[in-house]
C-alpha positions in Angstrom: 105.9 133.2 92.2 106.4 129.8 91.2 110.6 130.1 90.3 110.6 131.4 94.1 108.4 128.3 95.4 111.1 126.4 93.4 114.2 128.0 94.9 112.5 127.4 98.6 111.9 123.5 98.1 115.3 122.8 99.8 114.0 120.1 102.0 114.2 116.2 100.7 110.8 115.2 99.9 109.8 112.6 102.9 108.8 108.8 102.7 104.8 109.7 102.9 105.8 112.3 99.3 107.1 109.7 97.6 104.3 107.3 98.6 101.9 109.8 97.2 104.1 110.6 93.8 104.4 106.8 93.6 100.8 106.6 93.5 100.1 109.0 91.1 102.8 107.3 88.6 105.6 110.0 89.5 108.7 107.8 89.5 112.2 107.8 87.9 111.9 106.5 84.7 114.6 105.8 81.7 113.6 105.8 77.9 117.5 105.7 77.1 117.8 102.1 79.2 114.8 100.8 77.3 116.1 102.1 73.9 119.8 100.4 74.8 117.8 97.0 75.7 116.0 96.9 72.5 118.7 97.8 70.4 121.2 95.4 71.5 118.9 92.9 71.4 117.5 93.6 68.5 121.1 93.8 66.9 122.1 90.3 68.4 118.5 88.7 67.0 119.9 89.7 63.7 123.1 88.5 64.1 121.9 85.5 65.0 119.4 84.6 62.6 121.7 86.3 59.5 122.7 83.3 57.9 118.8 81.3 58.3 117.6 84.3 57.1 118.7 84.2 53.4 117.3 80.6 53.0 113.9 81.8 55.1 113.9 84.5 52.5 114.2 82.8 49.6 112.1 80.3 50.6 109.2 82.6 50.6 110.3 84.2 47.1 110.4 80.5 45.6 106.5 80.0 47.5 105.0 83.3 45.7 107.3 82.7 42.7 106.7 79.2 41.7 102.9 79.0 40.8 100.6 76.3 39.2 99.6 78.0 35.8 95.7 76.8 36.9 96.4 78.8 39.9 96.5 81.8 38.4 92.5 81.8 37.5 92.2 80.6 40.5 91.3 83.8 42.9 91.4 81.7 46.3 94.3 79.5 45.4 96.0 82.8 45.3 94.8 84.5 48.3 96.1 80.6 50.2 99.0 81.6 48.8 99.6 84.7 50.3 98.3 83.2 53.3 100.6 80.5 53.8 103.4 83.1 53.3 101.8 85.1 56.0 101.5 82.5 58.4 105.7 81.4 57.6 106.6 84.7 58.2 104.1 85.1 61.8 105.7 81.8 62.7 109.5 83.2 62.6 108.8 86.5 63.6 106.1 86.3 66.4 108.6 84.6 69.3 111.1 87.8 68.1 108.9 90.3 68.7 107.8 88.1 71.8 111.2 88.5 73.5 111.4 92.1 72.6 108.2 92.7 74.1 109.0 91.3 77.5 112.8 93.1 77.2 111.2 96.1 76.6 108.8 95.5 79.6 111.1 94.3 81.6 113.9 97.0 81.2 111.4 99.9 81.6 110.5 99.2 85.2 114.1 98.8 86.3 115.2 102.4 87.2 111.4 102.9 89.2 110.2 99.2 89.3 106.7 97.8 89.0 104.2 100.5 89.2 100.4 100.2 88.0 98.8 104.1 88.4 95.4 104.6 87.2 96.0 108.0 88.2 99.3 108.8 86.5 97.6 107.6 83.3 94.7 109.9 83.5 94.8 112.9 81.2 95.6 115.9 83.1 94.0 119.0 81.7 96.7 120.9 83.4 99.1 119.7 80.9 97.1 122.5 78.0 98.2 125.3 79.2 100.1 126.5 76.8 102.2 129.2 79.2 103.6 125.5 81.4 104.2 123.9 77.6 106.8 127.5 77.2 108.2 126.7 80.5 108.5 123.0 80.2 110.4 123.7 76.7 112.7 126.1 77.9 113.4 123.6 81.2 116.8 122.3 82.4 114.7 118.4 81.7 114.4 119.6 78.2 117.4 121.0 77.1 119.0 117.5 78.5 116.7 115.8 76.5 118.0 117.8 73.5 121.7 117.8 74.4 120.6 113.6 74.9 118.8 113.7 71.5 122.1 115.4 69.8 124.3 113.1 71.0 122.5 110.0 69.8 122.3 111.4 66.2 125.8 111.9 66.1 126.9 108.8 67.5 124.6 106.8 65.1 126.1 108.5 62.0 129.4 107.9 63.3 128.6 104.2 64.2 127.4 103.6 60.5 130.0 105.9 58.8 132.3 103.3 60.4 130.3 100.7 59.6 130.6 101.5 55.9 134.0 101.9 55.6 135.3 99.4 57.5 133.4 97.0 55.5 133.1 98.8 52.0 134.9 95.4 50.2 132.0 93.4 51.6 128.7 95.7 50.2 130.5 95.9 47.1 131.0 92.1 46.9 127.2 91.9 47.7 126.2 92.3 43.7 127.9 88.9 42.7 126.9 87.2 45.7 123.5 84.6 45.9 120.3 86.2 46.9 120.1 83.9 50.4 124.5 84.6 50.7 124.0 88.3 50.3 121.2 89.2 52.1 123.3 87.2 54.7 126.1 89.1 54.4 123.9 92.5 54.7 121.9 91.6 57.9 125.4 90.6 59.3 126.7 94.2 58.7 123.1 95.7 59.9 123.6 93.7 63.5 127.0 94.8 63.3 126.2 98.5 63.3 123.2 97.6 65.3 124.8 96.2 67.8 127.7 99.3 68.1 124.7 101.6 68.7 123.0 99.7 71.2 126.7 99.6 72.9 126.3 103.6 72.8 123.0 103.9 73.6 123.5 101.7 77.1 126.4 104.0 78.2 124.2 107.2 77.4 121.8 104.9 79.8 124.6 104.1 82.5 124.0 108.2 82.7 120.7 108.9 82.7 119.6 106.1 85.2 121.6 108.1 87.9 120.1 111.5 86.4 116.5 110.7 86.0 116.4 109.3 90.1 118.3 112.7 91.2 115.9 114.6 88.7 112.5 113.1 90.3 113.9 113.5 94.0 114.5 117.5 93.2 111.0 117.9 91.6 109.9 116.4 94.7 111.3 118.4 96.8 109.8 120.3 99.6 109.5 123.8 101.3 110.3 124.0 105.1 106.6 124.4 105.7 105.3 121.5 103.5 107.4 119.6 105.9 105.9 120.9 109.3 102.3 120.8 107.9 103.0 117.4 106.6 104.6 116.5 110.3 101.2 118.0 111.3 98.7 116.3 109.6 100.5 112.9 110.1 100.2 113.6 113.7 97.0 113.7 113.3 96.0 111.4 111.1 93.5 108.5 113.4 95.9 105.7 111.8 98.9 107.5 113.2 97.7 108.1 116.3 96.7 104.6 116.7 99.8 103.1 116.0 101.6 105.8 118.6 99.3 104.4 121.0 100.3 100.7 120.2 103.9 101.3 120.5 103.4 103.2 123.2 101.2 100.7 125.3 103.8 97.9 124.1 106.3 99.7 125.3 105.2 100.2 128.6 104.0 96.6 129.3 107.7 95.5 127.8 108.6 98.0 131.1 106.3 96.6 133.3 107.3 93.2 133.1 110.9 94.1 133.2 110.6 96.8 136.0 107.6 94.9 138.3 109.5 91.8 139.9 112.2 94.7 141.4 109.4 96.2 143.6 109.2 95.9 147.4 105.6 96.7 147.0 102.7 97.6 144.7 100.1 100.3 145.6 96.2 100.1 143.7 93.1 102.1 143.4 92.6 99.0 143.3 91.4 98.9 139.6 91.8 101.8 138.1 95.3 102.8 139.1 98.8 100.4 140.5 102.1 102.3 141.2 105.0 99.7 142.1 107.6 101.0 144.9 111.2 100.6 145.1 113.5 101.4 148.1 117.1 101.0 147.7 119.7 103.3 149.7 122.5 102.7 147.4 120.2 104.2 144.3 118.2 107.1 145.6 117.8 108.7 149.2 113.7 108.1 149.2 111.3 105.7 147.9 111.2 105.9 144.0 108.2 104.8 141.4 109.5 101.9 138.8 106.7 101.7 137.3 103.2 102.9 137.2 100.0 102.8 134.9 96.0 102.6 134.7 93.1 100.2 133.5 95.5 98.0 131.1 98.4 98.3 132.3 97.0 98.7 135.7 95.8 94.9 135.6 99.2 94.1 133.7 101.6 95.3 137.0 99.0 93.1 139.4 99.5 90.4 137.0 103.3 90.3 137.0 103.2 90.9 140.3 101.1 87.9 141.4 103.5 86.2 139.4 106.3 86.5 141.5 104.6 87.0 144.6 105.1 90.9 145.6 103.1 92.3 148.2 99.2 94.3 146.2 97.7 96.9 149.2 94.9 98.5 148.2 95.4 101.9 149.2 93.3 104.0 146.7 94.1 107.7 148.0 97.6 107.2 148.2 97.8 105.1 145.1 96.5 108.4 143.1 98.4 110.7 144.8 101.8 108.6 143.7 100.7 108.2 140.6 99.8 112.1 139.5 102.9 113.5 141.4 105.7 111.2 140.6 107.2 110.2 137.3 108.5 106.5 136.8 112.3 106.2 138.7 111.4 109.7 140.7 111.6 110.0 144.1 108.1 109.9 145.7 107.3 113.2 147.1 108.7 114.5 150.5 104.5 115.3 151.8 104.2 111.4 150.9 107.7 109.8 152.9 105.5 108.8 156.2 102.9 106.9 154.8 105.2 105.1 152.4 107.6 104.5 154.9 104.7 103.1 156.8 104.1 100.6 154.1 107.2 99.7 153.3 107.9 99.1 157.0 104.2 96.9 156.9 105.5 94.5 154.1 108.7 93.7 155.8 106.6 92.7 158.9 104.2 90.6 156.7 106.6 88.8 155.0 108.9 88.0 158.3 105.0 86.8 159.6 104.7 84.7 155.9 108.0 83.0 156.7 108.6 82.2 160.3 105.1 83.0 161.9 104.5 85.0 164.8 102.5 87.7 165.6 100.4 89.7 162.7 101.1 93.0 161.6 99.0 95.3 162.9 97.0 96.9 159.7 97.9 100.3 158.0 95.9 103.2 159.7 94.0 106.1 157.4 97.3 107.8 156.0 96.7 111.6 155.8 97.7 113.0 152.0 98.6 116.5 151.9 95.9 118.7 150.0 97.8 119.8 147.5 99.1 115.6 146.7 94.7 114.7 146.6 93.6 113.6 143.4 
C-alpha cells in the first residue's frame, strides 16, 4: 500500500508543503559539506601552526619535566603544575576549536539555511518500528549513503598510501631529527594528507548538495488529490479568504478610480448601490456599465465622481436593476434602453442648463422596470 502511495506522489510538493516540512525540521541537509569544511580546515590549522607546534610542545615537556626537587613532596605544587600546563594548552587550543565550531555551524545550514524546529527535534516514536528501520535500510537514501561511505574509505587510504610514499625519505629522517623539528615535520605531512582528503571530501560534497535538495523535494512529493484537498482547504482557510477579499476590494477601487471619470453619468440606490454609465457609438451599440459596486465601493464611485464633477441621480429602482443584470463593460439590457436613454438625454440638458443657462430640465418621471429586471 505504501510503495503504491509512493509511485502516485507525482505532483511537486507546493509552497504551503514545504512551509510545513520546514517547520517540522524537514530540509535538505549535507553531512558530506560539513565533513569537507572541517577537514580542510582542520588540515590548513595544522599546516599552519606545524612549525610553532614543536617549540609549544616542547615547551610543555621542559614545564612537567623540569621540577624543583621540594616540589616533588609537595602534592599542590604538583597539581599547579599540571595546571598551568592545562591552562597553556586551553589557551592555544580553545580559539582552534572556536573557528571549527562556527565552520562547522556555519557550513551545515548552507544547503537548507537557518532553521530552529522544536518539532523536528522531538523524538518520534514512529521511528521504533522495527518493520520502517528494514525499509529504511534497504532504501535508495541508504544504499547512497553506503556507496558514499565506500568511496570515502577508499579515497582516504589512497590519499595516505600517497602520502607515505611520496614522502617515505622524510618519516625516515624523522628518528635523527630534534623533538620540536620532527614533530614539525610530522604535523606538516599530517596536514598534507589532511588537506588531500578534505579536497576529496568537498567534491563528494559538490555532489551531494545537488542530491540531498532533489532527494527532499521527491520525499515531498504529492498525490494528485493531496493537491486538490490542499487547494481546498486553503480556500477555505478564514486567512485566505481574507486576503482574496483584500485584493479583490483593491482591485476594484484601483477600477473605480480609473474607470469613474469616463462616465456620462452615475446611477445610486443612493447608498447601498452606484452603477456608472457610459455611452459611446464608436464602442458599443447601447449604453454599457464601466463600473459598478455596493456600500464601499458604492461611496468610492460617488467619491471619484464628485471629484471630477459627473452628474449622481438617485434613481434607486433602476440603479438595482443595472446593477443585478449587467456585468461591468456589458451592454445594459434591451427592457432597460428607454429609461437610460431618458437619463442620458436628462444630463445633456443639465449640463447645457450648468453652462449657458436657460430653461431647466424638466425632472425624470417614475421609469417603469420590467418585472423580470425588479430587484
Amino acid at each position: 500500500m505504501s510503495d503504491n502511495s509512493a509511485q502516485d506522489k507525482t505532483e511537486k510538493p507546493s509552497a504551503q508543503r514545504l512551509d510545513k516540512a520546514r517547520k517540522e525540521g524537514q530540509i535538505a541537509r549535507s553531512r558530506e559539506l560539513q565533513s569537507a569544511a572541517l577537514v580542510l580546515l582542520g588540515g590548513v590549522l595544522i599546516l599552519s601552526m606545524s612549525e610553532s607546534f614543536g617549540g609549544f610542545a616542547t615547551a610543555i615537556m621542559h614545564l612537567q619535566l623540569e621540577l624543583d626537587h621540594a616540589d616533588s613532596n609537595e602534592p599542590g605544587q604538583m597539581l599547579r603544575h599540571l595546571g598551568d600546563a592545562a591552562t597553556l594548552a586551553l589557551n592555544a587550543f580553545l580559539p582552534l576549536l572556536v573557528i571549527l565550531w562556527l565552520v562547522s555551524f556555519i557550513s551545515g545550514m548552507i544547503p537548507g539555511g537557518w532553521l530552529l524546529a522544536l518539532k523536528g527535534a522531538s523524538p518520534q516514536f514512529k521511528r521504533l518500528n522495527p518493520l520502517s528501520g528494514i525499509k529504511r535500510i534497504f532504501s535508495s537514501q541508504s544504499l547512497v549513503e553506503l556507496l558514499k561511505s565506500i568511496l570515502k574509505v577508499s579515497m582516504l587510504l589512497s590519499v595516505m598510501a600517497w602520502v607515505l610514499w611520496s614522502h617515505w625519505l622524510e618519516l625516515l629522517e624523522m628518528n635523527r631529527q630534534p623533538l620540536g623539528v620532527g614533530l614539525a615535520t610530522g604535523l606538516r605531512l599530517v596536514a598534507l594528507a589532511v588537506i588531500w582528503l578534505g579536497l576529496v571530501l568537498l567534491f563528494i560534497a559538490v555532489l551531494d548538495v545537488p542530491f540531498q535538495r532533489w532527494s527532499m523535494l521527491k520525499k515531498l512529493r504529492m498525490t494528485k488529490q493531496e493537491v486538490k484537498d490542499e487547494h481546498k482547504n486553503s480556500e477555505g482557510s478564514p486567512e485566505i479568504k481574507s486576503r482574496i477579499r483584500q485584493l479583490q476590494m483593491q482591485v476594484s477601487r484601483q477600477r473605480i478610480d480609473r474607470r469613474v471619470p469616463e462616465a456620462d453619468v452615475i446611477v445610486t440606490n443612493p447608498t447601498h448601490y452606484a452603477v456608472a454609465i457610459k455611452y459611446d457609438a464608436s464602442a458599443a451599440e447601447a449604453p454599457y456599465v464601466i463600473a459598478k459596486g455596493t456600500d464601499a465601493l458604492a461611496l468610492r464611485i460617488r467619491e471619484v465622481a464628485a471629484q471630477h464633477n459627473k452628474t449622481v441621480l438617485e434613481l434607486p429602482e433602476l440603479t438595482r436593476a443595472i446593477y443585478h443584470s449587467t456585468r461591468v463593460d456589458q451592454e445594459v439590457p434591451a427592457g432597460l434602453y428607454n429609461a437610460v436613454a431618458h437619463v442620458l438625454m436628462y444630463v445633456i440638458q443639465l449640463n447645457a442648463f450648468k453652462a449657458k443657462g436657460g430653461r431647466r430640465p424638466a425632472p425624470l418621471p417614475q421609469f417603469k422596470i420590467p418585472a423580470s429586471l425588479r430587484r
